[in-house]
N, C-alpha and C positions, 0 to 999 in steps of 0.2 A: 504494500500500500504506500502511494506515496502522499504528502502530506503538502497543504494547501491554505492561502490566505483567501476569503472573500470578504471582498468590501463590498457590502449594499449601501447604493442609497434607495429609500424605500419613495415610492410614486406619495403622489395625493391621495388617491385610491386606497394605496396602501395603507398609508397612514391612517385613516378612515375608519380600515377592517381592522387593524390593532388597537386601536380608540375603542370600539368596539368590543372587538372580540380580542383582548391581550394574549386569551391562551393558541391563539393562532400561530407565535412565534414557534412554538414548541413544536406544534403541528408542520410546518415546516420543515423543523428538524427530523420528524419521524418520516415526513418524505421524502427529503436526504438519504435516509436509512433504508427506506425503499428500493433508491436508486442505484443503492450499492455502498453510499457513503457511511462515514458515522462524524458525527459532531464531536469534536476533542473538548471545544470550549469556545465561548460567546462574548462578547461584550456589547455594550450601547457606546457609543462612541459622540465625541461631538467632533465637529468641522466640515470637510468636505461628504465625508459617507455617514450613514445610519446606524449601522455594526460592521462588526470585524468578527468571522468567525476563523475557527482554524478547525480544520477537517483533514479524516484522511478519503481516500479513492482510488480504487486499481489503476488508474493512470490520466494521461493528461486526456483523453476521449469520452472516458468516463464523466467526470468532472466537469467537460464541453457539454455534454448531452444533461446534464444537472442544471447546469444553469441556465442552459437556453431552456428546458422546460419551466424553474421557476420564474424567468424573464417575459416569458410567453404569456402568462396571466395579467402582466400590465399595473403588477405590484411594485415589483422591485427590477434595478441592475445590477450588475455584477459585473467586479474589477477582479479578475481572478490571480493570483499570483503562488507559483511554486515555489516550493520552499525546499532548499538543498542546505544539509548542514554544514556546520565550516569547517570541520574536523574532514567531511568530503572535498571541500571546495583547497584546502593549504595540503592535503596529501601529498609529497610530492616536491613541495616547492622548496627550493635551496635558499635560507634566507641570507647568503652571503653571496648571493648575485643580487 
């Protein structure tokens, strides 16, 4: 599984139906779960995006086909970003070059 940042920002729409219905958030999470994903951990965020989740998923397709579905209802978008650890990313490097 590899492991994933999304940034929502949530529509007017959206906003609306969590005004509403708050336990909706959650519900989305279990759709996630559906899709193959699982929720690692959530926040509400303030500035640019809505939340910031971090999720895992079989891979970068999986995760494509996740977010265009929850994109497609006209709630929320999604800024999707992989996540590679650093211990991956300095493997390798000579720090005397």
């Amino acid at each position: 599984m590899t492991t994933y940042i999304l940034l929502a920002t949530i529509s007017p729409q959206g906003l609306q139906t969590l005004r509403v219905t708050p336990e909706r958030l959650f519900e989305v999470n279990r759709e996630i779960e559906d899709l193959g994903g699982r929720v690692i951990d959530q926040w509400a965020v303030l500035g640019l995006y809505d939340f910031l989740s971090v999720i895992e998923a079989p891979g970068d397709a999986a995760v494509a086909h996740m977010t265009a579905e929850l994109s497609a209802r006209g709630s929320a978008t999604f800024e999707t970003l992989t996540v590679v650890e650093t211990s991956d990313v300095f493997t390798g490097l000579d720090p005397a070059e």
